[in-house]
C-alpha positions as CSV (number, residue, x, y, z in Angstrom):
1,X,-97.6,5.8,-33.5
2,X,-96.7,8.5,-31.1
3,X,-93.9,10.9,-32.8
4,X,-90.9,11.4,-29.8
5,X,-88.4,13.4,-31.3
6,X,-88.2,15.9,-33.7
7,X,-84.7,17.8,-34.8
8,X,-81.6,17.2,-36.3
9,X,-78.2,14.3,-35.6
10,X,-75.4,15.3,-37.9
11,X,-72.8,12.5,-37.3
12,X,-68.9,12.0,-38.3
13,X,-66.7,9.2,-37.8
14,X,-63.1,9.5,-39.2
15,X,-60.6,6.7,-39.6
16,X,-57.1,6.2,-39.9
17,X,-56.3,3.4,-42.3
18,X,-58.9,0.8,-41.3
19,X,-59.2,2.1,-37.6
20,X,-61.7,4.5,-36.2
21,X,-59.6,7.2,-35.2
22,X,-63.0,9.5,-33.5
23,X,-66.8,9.8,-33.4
24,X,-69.1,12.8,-32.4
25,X,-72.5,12.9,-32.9
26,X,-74.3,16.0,-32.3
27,X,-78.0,16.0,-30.9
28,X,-80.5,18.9,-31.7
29,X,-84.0,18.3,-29.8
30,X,-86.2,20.8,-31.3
31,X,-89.3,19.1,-29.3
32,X,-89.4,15.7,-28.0
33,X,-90.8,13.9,-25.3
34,X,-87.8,14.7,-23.2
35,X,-88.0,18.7,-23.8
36,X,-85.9,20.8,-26.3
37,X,-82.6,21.0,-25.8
38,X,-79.0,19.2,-27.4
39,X,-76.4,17.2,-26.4
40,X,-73.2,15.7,-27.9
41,X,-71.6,12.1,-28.1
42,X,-67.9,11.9,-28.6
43,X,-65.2,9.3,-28.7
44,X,-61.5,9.5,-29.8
45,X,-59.1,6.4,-30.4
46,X,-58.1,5.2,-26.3
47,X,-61.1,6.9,-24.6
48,X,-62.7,3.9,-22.4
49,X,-66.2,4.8,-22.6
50,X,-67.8,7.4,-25.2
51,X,-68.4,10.8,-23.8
52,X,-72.0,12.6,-23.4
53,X,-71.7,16.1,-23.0
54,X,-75.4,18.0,-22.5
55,X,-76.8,20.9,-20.5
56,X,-80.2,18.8,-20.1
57,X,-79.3,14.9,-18.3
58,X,-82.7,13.7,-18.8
59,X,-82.9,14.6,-22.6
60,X,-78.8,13.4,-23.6
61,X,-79.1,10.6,-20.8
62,X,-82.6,9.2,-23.1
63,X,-81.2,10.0,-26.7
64,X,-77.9,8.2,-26.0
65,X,-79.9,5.0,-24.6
66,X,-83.0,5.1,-26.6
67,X,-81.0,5.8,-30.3
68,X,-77.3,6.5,-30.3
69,X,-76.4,2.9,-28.6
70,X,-78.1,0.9,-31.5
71,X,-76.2,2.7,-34.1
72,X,-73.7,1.2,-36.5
73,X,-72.0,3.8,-35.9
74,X,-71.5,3.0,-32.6
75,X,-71.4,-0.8,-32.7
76,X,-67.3,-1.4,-31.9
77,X,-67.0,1.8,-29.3
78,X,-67.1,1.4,-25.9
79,X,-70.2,2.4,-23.7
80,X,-71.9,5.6,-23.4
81,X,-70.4,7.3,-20.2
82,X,-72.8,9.0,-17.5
83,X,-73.9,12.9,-18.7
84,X,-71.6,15.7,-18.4
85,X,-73.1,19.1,-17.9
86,X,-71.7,21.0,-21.0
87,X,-71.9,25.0,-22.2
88,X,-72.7,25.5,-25.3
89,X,-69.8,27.5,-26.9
90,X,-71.2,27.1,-30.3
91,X,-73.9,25.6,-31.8
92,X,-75.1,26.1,-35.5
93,X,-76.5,22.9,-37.7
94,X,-77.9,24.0,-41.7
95,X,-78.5,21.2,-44.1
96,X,-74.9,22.0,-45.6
97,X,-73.0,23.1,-42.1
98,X,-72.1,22.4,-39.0
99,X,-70.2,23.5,-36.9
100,X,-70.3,23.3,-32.9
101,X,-67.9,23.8,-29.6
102,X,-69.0,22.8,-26.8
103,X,-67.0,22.5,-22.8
104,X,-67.7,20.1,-20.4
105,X,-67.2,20.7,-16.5
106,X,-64.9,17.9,-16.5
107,X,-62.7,19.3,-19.1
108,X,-63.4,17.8,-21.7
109,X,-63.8,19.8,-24.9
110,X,-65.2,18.9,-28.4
111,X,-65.0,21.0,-31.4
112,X,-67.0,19.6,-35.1
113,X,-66.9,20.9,-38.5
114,X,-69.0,19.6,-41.5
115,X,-69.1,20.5,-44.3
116,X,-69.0,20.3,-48.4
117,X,-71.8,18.5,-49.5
118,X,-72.0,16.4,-52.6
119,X,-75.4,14.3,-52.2
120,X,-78.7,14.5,-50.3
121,X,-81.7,12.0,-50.0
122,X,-84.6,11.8,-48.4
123,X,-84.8,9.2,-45.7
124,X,-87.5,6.9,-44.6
125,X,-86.8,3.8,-42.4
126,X,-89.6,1.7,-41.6
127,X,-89.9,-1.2,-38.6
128,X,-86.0,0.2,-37.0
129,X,-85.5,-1.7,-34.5
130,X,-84.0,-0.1,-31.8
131,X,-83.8,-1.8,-28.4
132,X,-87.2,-3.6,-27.7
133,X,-89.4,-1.3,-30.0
134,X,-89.7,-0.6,-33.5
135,X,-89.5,2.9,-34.5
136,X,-89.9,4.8,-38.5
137,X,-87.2,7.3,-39.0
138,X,-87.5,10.2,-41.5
139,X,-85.3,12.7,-42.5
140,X,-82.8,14.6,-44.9
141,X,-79.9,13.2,-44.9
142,X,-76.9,15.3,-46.8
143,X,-73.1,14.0,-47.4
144,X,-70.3,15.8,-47.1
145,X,-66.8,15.5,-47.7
146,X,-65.1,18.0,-45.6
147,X,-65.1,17.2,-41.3
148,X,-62.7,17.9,-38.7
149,X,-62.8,17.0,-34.8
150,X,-61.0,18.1,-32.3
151,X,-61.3,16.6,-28.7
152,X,-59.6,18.2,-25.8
153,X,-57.7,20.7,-28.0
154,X,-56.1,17.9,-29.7
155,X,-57.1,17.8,-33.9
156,X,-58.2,13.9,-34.6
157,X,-56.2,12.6,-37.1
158,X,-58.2,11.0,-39.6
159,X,-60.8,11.1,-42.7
160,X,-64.3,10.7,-43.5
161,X,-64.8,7.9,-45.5
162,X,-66.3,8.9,-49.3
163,X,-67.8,6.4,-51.8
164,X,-69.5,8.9,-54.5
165,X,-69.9,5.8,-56.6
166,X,-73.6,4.2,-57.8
167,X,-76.6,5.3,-56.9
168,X,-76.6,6.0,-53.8
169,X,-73.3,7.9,-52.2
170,X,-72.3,8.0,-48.7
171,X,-69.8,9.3,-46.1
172,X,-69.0,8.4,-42.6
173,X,-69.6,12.9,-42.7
174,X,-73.0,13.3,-42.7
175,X,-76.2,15.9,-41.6
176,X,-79.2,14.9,-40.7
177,X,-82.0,17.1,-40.5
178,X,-85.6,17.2,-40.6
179,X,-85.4,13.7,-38.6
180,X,-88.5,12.8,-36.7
181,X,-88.6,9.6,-34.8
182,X,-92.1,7.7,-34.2
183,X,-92.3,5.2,-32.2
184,X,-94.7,1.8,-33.4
């Protein structure tokens, strides 16, 4: 079982009332099988296809395909759009922060903040299927209550969804670190 990617994928999906209202998903590649590197996923509410943002194609183009698609997160939004080459305006990911900018030479612009966290567990997912393979997942995965968006200049209106209750509480805010994908 050959390991693929090692990093981090904090993730935030606000909502408006019942509706998703905007995504992001930030990639951090410290190796893989694709090279270091990052790159960003982003959808607001009326955007036909979900943006990828990333200064390396063949690393963003194989995280969005390989993972990202299969996500639950990502089951209702429209497809991932072709790479944009992005700068890096800032990029910082902790297990109780985030917070990155980043430009893309179409235009577009996405801005995330994560943060106050109020649970974290460690992760392990066994036999994921993802596509046509099966894949074990580990990581720390830390919820927070605090995110804000902000695509194209514009603030997303909207909310991470909390449920502190039971034993095991959850947010549509999220950061993932420590992750390591292996593929069977």
């Amino acid at each position: 079982m050959p390991i693929e990617f090692i990093g981090a994928n904090p993730n935030v999906t606000l909502f408006r009332g019942q509706a998703k209202a905007g995504f992001v998903s930030l990639w951090e590649a410290e190796w893989s099988v694709r090279g270091p590197g990052v790159a960003v996923l982003a959808w607001v509410e009326g955007d036909t296809s979900v943006r990828l943002l990333t200064p390396e194609f063949a690393l963003g183009a194989w995280l969005a395909d390989t993972f990202s698609r299969h996500f639950p997160e990502l089951a209702d939004l429209p497809e991932v759009g072709e790479p944009v080459e992005c700068e890096i305006r800032e990029w910082r990911i902790t297990n109780e922060h985030v917070r990155a900018r980043v430009t893309g030479e179409d235009g577009s612009r996405v801005g995330v903040t994560i943060a106050q966290p109020f649970a974290s567990r460690p992760v392990v997912v066994t036999d994921w299927q993802l596509g046509d393979s099966l894949w074990t997942l580990t990581n720390l995965l830390t919820f927070c209550t605090d995110a804000t968006l902000e695509i194209d200049d514009a603030r997303v209106l909207g909310r991470a969804v909390v449920s502190e209750d039971g034993e095991k509480p959850t947010s549509t805010a999220f950061i993932a670190t420590h992750e390591t994908w292996t593929r069977h």
